[in-house]
N, C-alpha and C positions, 0 to 999 in steps of 0.2 A: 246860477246854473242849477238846474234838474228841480225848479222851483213852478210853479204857476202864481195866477192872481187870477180872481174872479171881473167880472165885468168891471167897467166905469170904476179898478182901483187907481189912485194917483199918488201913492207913496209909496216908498221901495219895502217898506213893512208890509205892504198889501199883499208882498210875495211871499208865497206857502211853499216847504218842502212836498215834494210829489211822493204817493204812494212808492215804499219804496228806499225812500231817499231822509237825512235826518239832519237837523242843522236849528238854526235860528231862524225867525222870518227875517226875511230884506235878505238873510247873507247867504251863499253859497251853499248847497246842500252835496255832502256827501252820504255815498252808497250803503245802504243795512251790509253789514258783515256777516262772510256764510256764517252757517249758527243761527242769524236771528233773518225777523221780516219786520214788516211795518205796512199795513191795511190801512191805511188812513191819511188825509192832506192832513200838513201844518206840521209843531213843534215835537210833537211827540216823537218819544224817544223809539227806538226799535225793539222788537219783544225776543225775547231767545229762545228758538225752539224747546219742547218741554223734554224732561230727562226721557233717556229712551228713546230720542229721535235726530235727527242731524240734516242738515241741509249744505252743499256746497252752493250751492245759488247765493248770490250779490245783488242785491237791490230788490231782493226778494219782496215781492207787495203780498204774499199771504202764508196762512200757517200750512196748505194745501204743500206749499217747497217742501215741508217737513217729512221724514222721509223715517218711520218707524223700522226700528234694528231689526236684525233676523231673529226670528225666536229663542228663548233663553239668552238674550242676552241684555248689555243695559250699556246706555252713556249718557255722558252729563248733561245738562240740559247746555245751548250754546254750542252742542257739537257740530263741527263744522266739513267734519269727513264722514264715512262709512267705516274706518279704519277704527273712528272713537270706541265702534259698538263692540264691547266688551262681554267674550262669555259670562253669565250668572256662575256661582260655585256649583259643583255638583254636575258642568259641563265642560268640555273641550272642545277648541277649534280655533283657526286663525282671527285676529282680529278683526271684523266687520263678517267675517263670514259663516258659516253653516256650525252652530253649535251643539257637536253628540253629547249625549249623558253620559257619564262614568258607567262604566260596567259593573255589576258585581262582583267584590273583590277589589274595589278600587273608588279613588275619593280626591276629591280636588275643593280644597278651603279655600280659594282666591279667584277674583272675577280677572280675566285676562286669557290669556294663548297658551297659559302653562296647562301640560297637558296632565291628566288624569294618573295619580301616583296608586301604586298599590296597595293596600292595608300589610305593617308591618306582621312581625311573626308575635301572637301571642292576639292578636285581633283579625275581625272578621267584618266585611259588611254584606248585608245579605241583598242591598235596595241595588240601584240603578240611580245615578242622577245624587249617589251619595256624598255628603260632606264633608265624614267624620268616620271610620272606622269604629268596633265595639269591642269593648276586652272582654276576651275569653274568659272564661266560668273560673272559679276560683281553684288552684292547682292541676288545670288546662295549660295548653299550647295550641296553635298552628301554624303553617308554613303560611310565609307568606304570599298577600294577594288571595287571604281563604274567603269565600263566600258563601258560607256557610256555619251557625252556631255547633253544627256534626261536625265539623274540620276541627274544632276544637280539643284536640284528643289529649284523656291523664298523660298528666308528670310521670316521671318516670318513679318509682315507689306507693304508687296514688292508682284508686279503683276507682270505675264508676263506668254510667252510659257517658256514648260521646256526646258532647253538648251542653252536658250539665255539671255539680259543682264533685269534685273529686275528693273522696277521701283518704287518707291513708291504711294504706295496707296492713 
């Protein structure tokens, strides 16, 4: 089944798995699993889409099924939905779907759906598409989700411009 053989074969070896399809020669061939394809007659095995791309097609005969994630995002190679495609860090949005940056003031360390958390109080991120929030200046503060190293304003006992490192009064 889902096999060929070339002209004038006469042994049941002579039969090849069809593009598509993976098996032994002679025996029964089943179907490439979404995730992967297989370009080629005969024994060979089926190749799994490359990370960053997904196919639900079955019996797929080429890498063409492979269907690259929406920007800023990534999944494993083998994936077999659209659902695999996972935000990059530094973005938010459903799985398989339209991935925004983090805003300033906010930061997301995890590839996934989880959305965009805000930099706590005492840190700032100034970027877009941030990872990581930055600690305020030494005897600084700001409220949280600041986006800005000026949000940064002295302790309470402590002189200085906003932004920078504060001294005592």
């Amino acid at each position: 089944v889902n096999s060929q053989s070339v002209a004038g074969a006469r042994a049941l070896s002579d039969c090849v798995c069809r593009e598509g399809f993976v098996g032994s020669n002679g025996e029964d061939c089943t179907e490439c699993a979404a995730g992967s394809y297989k370009h080629v007659n005969g024994s060979a095995p089926c190749q799994l889409c490359a990370a960053g791309k997904y196919s639900q097609e079955v019996a797929a005969d080429s890498n063409a099924a492979c269907t690259s994630c929406p920007a800023h995002s990534w999944s494993a190679s083998g994936s077999a939905a659209g659902s695999a495609c996972l935000c990059n860090v530094g973005f938010a949005g459903p799985d398989g779907g339209a991935c925004s940056p983090c805003a300033a003031g906010s930061f997301k360390d995890l590839n996934g759906s989880t959305p965009c958390a805000p930099c706590s109080a005492g840190k700032y991120s100034a970027e877009t598409s941030s990872t990581t929030c930055v600690t305020c200046p030494v005897n600084t503060d700001s409220l949280p989700g600041s986006s800005l190293v000026t949000e940064c304003n002295c302790n309470r006992g402590y002189t200085g411009a906003g932004g920078e490192d504060c001294t005592a009064c």
